[in-house]
GUTIVO-674686 format. One line per 2 residues: their letters; for each residue x, y, z of C-alpha. Coordinates in pm, 1 decimal, always signed. Layout:
A> X Y Z  ...
END
This chain:
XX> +0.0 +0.0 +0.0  +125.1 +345.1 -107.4
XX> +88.8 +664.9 +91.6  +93.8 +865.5 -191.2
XX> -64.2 +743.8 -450.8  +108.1 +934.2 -727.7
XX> +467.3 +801.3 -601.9  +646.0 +626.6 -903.6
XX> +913.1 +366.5 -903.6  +1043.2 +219.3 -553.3
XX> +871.3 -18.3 -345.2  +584.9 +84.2 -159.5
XX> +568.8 +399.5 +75.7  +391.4 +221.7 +367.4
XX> +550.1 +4.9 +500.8  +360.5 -261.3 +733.2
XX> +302.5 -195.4 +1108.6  +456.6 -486.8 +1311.9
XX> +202.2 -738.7 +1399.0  +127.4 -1052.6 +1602.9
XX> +26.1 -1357.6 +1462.3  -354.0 -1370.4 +1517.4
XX> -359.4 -1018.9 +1669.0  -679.8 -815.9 +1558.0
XX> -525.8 -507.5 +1706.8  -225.4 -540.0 +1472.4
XX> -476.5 -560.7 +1198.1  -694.6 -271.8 +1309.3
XX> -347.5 -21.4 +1343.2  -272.2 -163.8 +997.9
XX> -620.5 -44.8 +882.3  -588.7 +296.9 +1052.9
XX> -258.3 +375.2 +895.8  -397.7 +300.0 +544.0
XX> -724.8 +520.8 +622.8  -529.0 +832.2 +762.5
XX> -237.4 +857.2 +561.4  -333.6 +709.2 +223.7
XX> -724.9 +846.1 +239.6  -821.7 +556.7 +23.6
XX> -1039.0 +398.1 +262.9  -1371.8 +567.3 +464.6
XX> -1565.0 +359.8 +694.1  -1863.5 +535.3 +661.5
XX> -2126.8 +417.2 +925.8  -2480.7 +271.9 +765.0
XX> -2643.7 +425.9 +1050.8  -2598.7 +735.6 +1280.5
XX> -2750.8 +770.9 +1650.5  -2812.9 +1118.7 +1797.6
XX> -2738.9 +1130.5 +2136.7  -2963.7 +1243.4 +2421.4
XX> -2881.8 +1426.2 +2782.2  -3019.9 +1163.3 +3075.3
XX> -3309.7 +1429.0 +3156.0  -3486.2 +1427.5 +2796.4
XX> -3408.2 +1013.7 +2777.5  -3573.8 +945.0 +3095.5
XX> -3816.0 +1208.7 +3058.3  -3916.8 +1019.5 +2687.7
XX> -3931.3 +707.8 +2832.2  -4136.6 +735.8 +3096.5
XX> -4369.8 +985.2 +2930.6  -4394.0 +685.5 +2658.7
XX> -4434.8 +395.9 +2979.4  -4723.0 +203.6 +2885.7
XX> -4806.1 +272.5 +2508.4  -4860.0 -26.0 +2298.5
XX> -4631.1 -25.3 +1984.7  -4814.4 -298.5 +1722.0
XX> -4769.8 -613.6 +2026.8  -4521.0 -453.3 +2237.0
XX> -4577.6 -243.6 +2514.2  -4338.3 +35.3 +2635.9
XX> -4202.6 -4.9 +2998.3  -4017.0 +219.3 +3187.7
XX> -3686.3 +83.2 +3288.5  -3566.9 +166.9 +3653.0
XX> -3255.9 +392.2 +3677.8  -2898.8 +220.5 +3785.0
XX> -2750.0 +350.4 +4109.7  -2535.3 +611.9 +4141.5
XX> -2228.3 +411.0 +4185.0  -2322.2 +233.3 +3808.0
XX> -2393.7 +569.7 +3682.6  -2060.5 +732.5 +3780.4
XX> -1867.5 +381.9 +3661.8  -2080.5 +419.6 +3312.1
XX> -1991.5 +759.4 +3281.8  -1572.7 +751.9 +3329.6
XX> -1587.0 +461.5 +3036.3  -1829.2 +641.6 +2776.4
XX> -1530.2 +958.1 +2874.1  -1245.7 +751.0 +2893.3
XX> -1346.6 +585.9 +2520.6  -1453.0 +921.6 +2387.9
XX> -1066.0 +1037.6 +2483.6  -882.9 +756.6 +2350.7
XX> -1117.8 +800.4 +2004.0  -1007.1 +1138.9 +1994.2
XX> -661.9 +1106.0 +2026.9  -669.4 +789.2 +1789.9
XX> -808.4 +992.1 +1511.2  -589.1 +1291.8 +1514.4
XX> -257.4 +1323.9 +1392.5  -69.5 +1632.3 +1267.1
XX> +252.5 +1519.2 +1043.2  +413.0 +1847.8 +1218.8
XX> +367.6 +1699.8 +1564.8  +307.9 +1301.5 +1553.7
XX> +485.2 +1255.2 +1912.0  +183.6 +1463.6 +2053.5
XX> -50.7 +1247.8 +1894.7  +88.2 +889.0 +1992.1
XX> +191.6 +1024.6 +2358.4  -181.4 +1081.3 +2435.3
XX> -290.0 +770.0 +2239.5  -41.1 +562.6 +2460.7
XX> -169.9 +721.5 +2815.1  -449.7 +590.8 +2717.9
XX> -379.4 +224.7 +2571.1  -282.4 -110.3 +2810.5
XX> -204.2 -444.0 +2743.5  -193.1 -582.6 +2336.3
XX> -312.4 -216.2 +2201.3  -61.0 -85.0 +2388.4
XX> +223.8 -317.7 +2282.9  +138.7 -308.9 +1926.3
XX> +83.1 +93.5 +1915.0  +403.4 +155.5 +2102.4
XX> +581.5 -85.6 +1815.9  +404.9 +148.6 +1548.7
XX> +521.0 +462.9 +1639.4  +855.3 +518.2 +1447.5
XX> +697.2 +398.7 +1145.2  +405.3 +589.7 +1192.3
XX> +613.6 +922.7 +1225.0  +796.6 +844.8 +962.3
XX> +525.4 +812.5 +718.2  +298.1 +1067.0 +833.5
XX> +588.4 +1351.2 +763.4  +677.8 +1141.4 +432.9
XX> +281.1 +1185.7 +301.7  +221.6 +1528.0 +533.2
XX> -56.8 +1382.6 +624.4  -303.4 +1580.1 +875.4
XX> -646.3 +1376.2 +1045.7  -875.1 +1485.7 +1234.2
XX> -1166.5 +1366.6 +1440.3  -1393.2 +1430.8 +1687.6
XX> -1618.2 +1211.6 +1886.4  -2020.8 +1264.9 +1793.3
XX> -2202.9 +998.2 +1978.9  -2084.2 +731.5 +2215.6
XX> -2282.6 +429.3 +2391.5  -2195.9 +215.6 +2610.4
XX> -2233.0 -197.9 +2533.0  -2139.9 -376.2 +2822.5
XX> -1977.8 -301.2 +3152.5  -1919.5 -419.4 +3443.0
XX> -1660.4 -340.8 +3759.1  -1340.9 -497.6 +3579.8
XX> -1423.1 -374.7 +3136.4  -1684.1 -229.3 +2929.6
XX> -1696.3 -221.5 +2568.2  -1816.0 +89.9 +2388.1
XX> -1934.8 +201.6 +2088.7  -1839.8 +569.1 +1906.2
XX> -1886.7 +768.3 +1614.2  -1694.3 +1046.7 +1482.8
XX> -1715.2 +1298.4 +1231.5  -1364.2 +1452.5 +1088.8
XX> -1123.2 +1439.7 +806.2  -812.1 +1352.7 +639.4
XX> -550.8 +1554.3 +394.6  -248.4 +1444.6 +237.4
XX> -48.6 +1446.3 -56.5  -304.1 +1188.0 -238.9
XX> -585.6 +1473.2 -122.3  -399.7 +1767.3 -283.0
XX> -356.8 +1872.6 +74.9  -737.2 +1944.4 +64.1
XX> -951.7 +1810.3 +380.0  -1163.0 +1532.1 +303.5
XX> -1431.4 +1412.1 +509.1  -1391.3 +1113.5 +710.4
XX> -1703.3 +952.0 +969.6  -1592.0 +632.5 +1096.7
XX> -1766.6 +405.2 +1408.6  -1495.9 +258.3 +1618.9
XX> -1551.4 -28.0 +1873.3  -1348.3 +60.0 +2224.9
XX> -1287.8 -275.1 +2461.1  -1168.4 -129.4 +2810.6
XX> -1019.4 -234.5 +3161.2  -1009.6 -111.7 +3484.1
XX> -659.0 -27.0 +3584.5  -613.8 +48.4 +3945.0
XX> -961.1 +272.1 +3867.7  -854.2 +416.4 +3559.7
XX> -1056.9 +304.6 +3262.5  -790.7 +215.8 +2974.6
XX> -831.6 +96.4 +2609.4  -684.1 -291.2 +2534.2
XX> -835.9 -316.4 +2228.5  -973.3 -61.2 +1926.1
XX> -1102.8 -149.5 +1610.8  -1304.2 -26.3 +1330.7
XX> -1688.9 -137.0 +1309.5  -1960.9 -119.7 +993.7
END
């Protein structure tokens, strides 16, 4: 895969991101290095979520509690506790930073974009990101590649005391030489595994989702 795509003789610009055997975040850093720097790829999402403050939600759902909808009936669902809501809460935050930081890059200042990326990471994600880095540097300047991103929506999966997986969607964009250095709109829906560290939520695993 080429970063720039009007690059002639040589072998390729990119060169591959070490991996694991088997390793799906190896893959997914793979992925993200072809969609920031080379711009050939958007994951756009098939569907898009607004989101909702707790107040209106609530308020909806219990204004809706017992309406029939064809054989269903609406039921209001009982809040969690407050200890469940504050837990929820630092993971939907912690994923929202670690999307944010994944999707922006400046070629002018790559360090500051893997440094917060890496605060952020533990266990595989971390060990494959950290393995990334010089190549990733490298081939940002080489294709002056600038992303950015910002984090639209985010809900929360699963969770429980020790991980939670969550689901976000961001709105940004990408330019680089293959762009003429003009921004082109990027949305992409990432999936965000986390662990509790100590009680810091931190990111093991990150992938792109459909």
């Amino acid at each position: 895969m080429e970063v720039d795509a009007g690059r002639t003789g040589g072998g390729p610009v990119t060169p591959e991101p070490p991996t694991v055997e088997g390793s799906r975040v190896g893959l997914n850093i793979t992925l993200w290095v072809v969609v920031v720097l080379c711009g050939a790829l958007a994951l756009t999402g098939a569907w898009w979520l607004l989101a909702n403050d707790d107040d209106t939600t609530a308020a909806s759902a219990t204004s809706r509690a017992g309406e029939r909808l064809d054989d269903a009936r609406v039921e209001a669902l009982p809040m969690a506790d407050e200890a469940e809501q504050h837990r929820n809460a630092a993971v939907i935050e912690s994923a929202t930073k670690m999307s944010n930081a994944f999707l922006n890059l400046d070629y002018e200042n790559v360090e500051a974009s893997t440094e917060a990326v890496l605060s952020l990471a533990t266990g595989p994600f971390l060990a494959q990101y950290e393995k990334s880095t010089e190549s990733l540097t490298k081939i940002a300047t080489r294709a002056k590649s600038v992303q950015t991103g910002e984090v639209v929506w985010a809900g929360l999966v699963a969770a429980d005391d020790d991980s939670a997986t969550v689901i976000v969607a961001s709105s940004g964009s990408v330019s680089n030489k293959t762009t003429d250095f003009k921004a082109v709109p990027r949305n992409y829906r990432l999936q965000v595994d986390l662990v509790n560290q100590d009680g810091t939520w931190l990111t093991r695993d990150l992938q792109f989702v459909e």
